[in-house]
C-alpha positions in Angstrom: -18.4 46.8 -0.5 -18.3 43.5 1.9 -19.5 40.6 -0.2 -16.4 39.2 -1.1 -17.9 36.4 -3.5 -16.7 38.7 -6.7 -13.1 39.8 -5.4 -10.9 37.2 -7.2 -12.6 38.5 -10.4 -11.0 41.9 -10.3 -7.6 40.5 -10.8 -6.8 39.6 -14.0 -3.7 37.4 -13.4 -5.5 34.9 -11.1 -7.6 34.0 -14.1 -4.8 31.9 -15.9 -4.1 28.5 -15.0 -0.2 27.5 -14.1 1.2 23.8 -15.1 -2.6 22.9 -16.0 -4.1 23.9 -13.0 -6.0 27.3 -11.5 -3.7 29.2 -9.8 -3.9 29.9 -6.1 -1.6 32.3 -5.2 -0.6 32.0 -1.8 2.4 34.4 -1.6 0.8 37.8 -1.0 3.5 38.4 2.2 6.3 38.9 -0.4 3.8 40.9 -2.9 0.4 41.4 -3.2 -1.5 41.0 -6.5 -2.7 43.9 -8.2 -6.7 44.6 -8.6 -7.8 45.7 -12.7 -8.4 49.4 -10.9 -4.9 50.0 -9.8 -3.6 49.0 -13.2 -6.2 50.9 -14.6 -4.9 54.2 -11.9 -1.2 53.4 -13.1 -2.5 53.2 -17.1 -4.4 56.1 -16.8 -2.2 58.6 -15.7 0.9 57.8 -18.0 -2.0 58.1 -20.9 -3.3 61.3 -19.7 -1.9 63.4 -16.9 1.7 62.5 -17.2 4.0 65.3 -16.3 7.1 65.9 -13.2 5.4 67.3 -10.4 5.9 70.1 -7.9 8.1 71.7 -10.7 6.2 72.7 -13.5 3.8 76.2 -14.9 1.9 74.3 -17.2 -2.1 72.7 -16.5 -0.3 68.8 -17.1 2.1 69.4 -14.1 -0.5 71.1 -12.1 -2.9 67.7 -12.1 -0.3 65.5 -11.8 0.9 67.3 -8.7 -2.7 67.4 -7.5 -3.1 63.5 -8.2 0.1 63.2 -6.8 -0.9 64.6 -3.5 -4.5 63.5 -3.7 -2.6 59.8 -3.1 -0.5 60.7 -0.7 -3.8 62.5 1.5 -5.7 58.7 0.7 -2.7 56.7 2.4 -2.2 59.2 5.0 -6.2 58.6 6.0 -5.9 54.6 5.4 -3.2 54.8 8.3 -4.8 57.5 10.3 -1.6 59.9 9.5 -2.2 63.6 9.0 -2.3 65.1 5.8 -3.6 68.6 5.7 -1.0 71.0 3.9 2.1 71.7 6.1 1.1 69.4 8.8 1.9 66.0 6.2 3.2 63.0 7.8 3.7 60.8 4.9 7.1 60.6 2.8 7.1 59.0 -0.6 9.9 56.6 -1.2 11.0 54.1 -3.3 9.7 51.1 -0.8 9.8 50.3 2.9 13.7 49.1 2.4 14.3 52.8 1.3 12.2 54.5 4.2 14.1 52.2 6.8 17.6 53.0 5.3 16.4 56.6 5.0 15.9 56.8 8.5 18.9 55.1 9.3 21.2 57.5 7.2 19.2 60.5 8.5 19.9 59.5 12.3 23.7 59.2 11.1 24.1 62.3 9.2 22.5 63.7 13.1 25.1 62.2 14.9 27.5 63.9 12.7 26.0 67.3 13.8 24.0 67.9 10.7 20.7 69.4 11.1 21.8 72.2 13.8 20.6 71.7 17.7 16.8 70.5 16.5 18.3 67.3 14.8 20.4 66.4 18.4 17.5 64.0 19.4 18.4 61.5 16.6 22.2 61.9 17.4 24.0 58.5 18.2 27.1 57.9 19.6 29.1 55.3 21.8 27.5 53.6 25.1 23.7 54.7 23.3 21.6 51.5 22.6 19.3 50.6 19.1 17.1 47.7 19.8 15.7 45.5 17.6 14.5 41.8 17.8 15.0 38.2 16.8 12.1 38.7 14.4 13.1 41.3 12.4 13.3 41.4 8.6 17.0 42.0 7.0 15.4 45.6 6.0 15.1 46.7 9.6 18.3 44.8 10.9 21.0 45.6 8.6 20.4 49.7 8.5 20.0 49.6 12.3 23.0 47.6 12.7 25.1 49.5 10.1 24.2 52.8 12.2 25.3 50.9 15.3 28.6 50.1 13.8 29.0 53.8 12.5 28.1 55.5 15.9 29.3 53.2 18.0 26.0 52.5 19.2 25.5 49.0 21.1 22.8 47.1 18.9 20.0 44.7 21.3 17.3 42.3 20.9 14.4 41.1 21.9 13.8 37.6 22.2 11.5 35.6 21.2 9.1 32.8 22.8 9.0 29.2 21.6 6.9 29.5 19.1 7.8 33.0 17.2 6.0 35.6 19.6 8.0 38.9 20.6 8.8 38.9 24.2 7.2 42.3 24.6 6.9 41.8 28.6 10.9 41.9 28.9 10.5 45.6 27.6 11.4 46.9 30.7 14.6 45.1 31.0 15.8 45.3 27.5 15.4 48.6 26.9 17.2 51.2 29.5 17.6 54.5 30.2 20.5 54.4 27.2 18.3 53.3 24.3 17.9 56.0 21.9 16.0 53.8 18.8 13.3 50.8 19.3 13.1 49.5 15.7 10.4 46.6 15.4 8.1 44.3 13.6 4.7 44.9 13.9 3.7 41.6 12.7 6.7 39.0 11.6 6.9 38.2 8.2 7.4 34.6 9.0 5.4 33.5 12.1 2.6 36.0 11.7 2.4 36.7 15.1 1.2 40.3 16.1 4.0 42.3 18.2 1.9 43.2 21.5 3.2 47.0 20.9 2.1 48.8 24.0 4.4 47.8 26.7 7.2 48.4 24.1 5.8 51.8 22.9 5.5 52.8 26.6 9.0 52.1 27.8 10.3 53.6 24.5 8.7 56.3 25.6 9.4 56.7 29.4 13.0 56.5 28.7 13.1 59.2 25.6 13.5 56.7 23.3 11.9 56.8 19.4 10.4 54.0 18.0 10.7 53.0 14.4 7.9 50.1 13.2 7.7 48.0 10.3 4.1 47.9 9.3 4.5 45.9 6.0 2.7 42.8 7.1 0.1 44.7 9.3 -1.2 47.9 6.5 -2.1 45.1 4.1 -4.1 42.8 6.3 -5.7 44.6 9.7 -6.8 47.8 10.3 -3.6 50.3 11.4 -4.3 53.9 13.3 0.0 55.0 13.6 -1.7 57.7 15.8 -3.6 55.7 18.1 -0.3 52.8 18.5 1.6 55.8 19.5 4.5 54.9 17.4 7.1 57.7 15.9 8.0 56.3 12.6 6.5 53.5 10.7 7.6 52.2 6.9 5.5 50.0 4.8 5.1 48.9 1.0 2.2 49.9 -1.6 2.7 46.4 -3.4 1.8 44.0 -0.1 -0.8 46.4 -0.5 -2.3 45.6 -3.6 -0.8 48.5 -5.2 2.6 48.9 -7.4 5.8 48.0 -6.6 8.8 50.7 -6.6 7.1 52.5 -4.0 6.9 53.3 0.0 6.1 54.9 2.8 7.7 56.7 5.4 5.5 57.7 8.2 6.8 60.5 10.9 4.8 62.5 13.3 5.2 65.7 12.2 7.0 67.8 14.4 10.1 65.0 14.5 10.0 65.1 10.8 11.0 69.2 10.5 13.7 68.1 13.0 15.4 65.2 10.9 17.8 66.3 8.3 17.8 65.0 5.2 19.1 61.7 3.9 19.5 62.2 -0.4 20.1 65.0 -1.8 19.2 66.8 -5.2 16.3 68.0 -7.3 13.0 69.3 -5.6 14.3 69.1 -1.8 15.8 72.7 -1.8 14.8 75.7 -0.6 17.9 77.7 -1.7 21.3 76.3 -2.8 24.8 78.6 -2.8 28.0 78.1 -3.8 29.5 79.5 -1.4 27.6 78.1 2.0 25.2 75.1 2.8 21.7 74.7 1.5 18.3 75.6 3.0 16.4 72.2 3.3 12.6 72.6 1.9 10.1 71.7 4.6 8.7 68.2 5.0 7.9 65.9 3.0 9.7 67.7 0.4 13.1 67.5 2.1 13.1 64.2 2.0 12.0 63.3 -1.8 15.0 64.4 -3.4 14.6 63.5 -7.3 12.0 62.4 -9.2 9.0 60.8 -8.4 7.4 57.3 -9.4 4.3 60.2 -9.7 2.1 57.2 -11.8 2.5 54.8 -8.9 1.9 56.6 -6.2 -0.8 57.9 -7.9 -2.3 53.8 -8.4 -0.9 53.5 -4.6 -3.4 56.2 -3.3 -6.0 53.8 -5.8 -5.6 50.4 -3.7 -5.5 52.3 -0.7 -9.0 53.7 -1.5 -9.9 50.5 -3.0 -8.9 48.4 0.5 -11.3 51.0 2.7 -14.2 50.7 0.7 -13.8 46.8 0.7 -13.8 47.7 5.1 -10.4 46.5 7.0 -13.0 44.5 9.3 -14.1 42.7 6.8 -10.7 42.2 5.0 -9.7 41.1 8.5 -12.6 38.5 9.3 -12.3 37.2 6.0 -8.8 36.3 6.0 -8.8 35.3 9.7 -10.7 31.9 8.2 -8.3 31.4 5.9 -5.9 31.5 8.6 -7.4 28.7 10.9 -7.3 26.5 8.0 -4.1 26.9 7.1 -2.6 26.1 10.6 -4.4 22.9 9.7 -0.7 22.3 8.0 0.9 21.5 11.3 -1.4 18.5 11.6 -0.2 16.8 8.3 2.2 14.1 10.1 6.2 15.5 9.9 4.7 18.7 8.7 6.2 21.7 11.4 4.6 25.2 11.6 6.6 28.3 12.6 4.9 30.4 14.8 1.5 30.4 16.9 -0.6 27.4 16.0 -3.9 29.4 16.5 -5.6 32.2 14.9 -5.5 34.5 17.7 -3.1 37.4 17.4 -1.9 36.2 14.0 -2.4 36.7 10.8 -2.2 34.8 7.4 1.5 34.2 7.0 2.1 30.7 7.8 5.5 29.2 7.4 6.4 25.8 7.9 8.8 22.7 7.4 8.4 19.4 5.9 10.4 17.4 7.7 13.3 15.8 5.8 12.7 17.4 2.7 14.3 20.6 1.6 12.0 23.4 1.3 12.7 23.9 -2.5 11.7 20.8 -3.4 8.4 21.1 -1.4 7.5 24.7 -3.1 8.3 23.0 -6.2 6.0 20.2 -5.6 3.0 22.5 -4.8 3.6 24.9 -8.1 3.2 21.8 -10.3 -0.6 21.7 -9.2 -0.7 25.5 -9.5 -0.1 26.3 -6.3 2.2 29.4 -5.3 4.3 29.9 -2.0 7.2 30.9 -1.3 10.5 28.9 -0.5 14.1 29.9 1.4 14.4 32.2 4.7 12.4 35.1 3.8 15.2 37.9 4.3 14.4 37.1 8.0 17.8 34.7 8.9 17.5 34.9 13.1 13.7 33.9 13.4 14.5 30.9 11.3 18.0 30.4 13.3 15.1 31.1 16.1 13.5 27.7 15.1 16.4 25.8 14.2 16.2 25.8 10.6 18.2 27.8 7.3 14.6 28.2 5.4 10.9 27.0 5.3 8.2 27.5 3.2 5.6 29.7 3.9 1.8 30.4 2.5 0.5 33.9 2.9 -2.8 35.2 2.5 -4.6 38.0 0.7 -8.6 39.2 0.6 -8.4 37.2 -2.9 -7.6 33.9 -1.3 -10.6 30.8 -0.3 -11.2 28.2 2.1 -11.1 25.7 -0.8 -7.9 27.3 -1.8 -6.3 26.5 1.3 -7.7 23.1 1.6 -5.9 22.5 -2.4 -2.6 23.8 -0.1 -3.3 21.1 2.8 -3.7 18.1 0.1 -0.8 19.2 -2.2 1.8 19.4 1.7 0.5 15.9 2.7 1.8 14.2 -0.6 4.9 15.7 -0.2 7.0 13.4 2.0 5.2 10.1 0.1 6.4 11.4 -3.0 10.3 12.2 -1.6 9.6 8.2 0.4 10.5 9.7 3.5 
């Protein structure tokens, strides 16, 4: 499938028209919209297959566990993970929020000596170093800086260039022979800018370090091989994927996942309980799905995950690189600022910007009333902004549903903004 002419039809919400207008959603970085054959997944399984899985005798359970793991072998290949039986790489959770705190808690309970000897890689404790960076997303700061404060960890940074980019080249000075956890963007959610991984991967690496990557803004938009970048964990979202939301991703190659302990405990993770002495832990992924599962989801996950590799990454690529070079065309609107690189190249769609001297609410306000969506405020990403000098911006993200023309109806709706404030 590459003639993208007919994609915008297959989602039914973009059909309606908002404050009189057709609407043009251009706010696919906070959530991706959904196409008819991922509701349909999500539809079909509650009317036909519905049942718990991994815990049931009868022939309902025993297709939803097969669908179940059918979608978790389709995201595994869309991200070049493993996924033959016992050698899985992919842990279902509740979002890429819940895979970054997982790993977060998981590294703590370590450093408390839980998990034996095989779990003392991801121990923490006083004079060890996390690193992070400017451009991080509250989701990979705040767990990483929580475990700092438990472990007494030291937490560092990268910095960033003027205009948004990841000093990757300052890897070999920022992270030393005491970092134990390199926990980074893989592209920012507000600049777009691509992290340049390989020097950091490398050093990471040279110095025993494990590195932790948030791939929610890259698994949606360019083609990802986890293998091939080398990286040891990486979290992401099904619904900036075009799938459903209430569910994630937690990617670990394999043999560090039978080393980390667990992180929630209950239902389904259990090998064998006692009363009188600790568990035994099932293997992974199990041990770390503790509960029930969001089985019709993941199910509609796997779906837009299929869907997205028949459309070709390439071409979702190309196709939304265009978009992007006229969107940068914001920054030459006249008081108009934009937030990060101000070409295409090593960027994607996600371009934030600031009007100047008019708040950032008032401009996304502006652009709905012609039926435009973007999205307003700082983005759960505080420092970058700080970065830039600035609380919030606004900021127009792409998706393979987006035009040209749609972009150009952005462009015209931003340069009536500060005529219609008189500024």
């Amino acid at each position: 499938m590459t003639d993208l002419s007919q994609i915008r039809s297959q989602f039914p919400i973009l059909g309606q028209q908002i404050h009189g207008h057709q609407l043009i959603y251009l706010d696919s970085a906070a959530t991706a919209q959904k196409p008819q054959c991922v509701i349909d997944a999500e539809s079909a399984f509650y009317s036909t297959i519905n049942a718990g899985v991994h815990r049931g005798a009868h022939e309902l359970a025993a297709r939803s566990t097969t669908a179940f793991e059918d979608a978790r072998a389709k995201v595994a290949r869309f991200v070049g993970a493993n996924y033959a039986d016992g050698e899985q790489e992919i842990v279902i959770t509740a979002g890429a929020t819940a895979s970054l705190n997982l790993l977060a808690t998981a590294f703590g309970n370590a450093s408390q000596g839980r998990g034996g000897s095989a779990a003392n890689r991801f121990a923490l404790k006083p004079g060890d170093e996390i690193v992070v960076s400017k451009a991080e997303h509250h989701s990979v700061l705040l767990p990483f800086q929580e475990l700092a404060a438990r472990t007494g960890a030291t937490l560092k940074r990268f910095d960033l260039s003027p205009d948004g980019r990841m000093l990757s080249d300052t890897a070999e000075e920022v992270i030393t022979d005491r970092a134990k956890i390199v926990a980074v963007t893989h592209i920012s959610n507000v600049t777009g800018a691509i992290t340049d991984l390989a020097p950091i991967v490398k050093r990471a690496h040279e110095v025993g370090a494990l590195v932790i990557l948030d791939a929610c803004q890259s698994v949606p938009h360019i083609k990802v091989d986890l293998h091939a970048l080398g990286v040891d964990f990486a979290v992401w979202s099904a619904h900036k994927m075009y799938g459903p939301t209430g569910v994630g991703f937690l990617y670990g190659r394999r043999e560090l996942l039978e080393a980390l302990p667990p992180a929630a405990f209950g239902g389904s993770m259990v090998e064998l309980a006692w009363m009188e002495r600790p568990a035994q832990y099932m293997d992974p992924p199990a041990r770390f799905e503790a509960g029930t599962q969001p089985v019709a989801q993941v199910v509609a996950a796997g779906v837009a995950a299929e869907w997205m590799l028949a459309i070709g990454m390439d071409t979702i690529e190309n196709h939304e690189r265009a978009i992007t070079e006229r969107l940068l065309r914001l920054g030459d609107i006249e008081g108009v600022r934009i937030l990060g690189p101000r070409t295409g190249v090593a960027r994607i769609g996600t371009v934030a910007f600031d009007v100047e001297g008019v708040h950032p609410h008032d401009v996304g306000q502006f652009v709905d009333a012609q039926g435009i969506a973007i999205r307003v405020g700082h983005h759960c990403a505080q420092p970058v902004h700080r970065h830039f000098g600035l609380f919030a911006s606004n900021r127009a993200s792409t998706g393979v549903y987006n035009t040209i023309n749609e972009a150009d109806r952005l462009i015209e709706a931003v340069g009536k903004v500060r005529p219609f404030f008189k500024v």
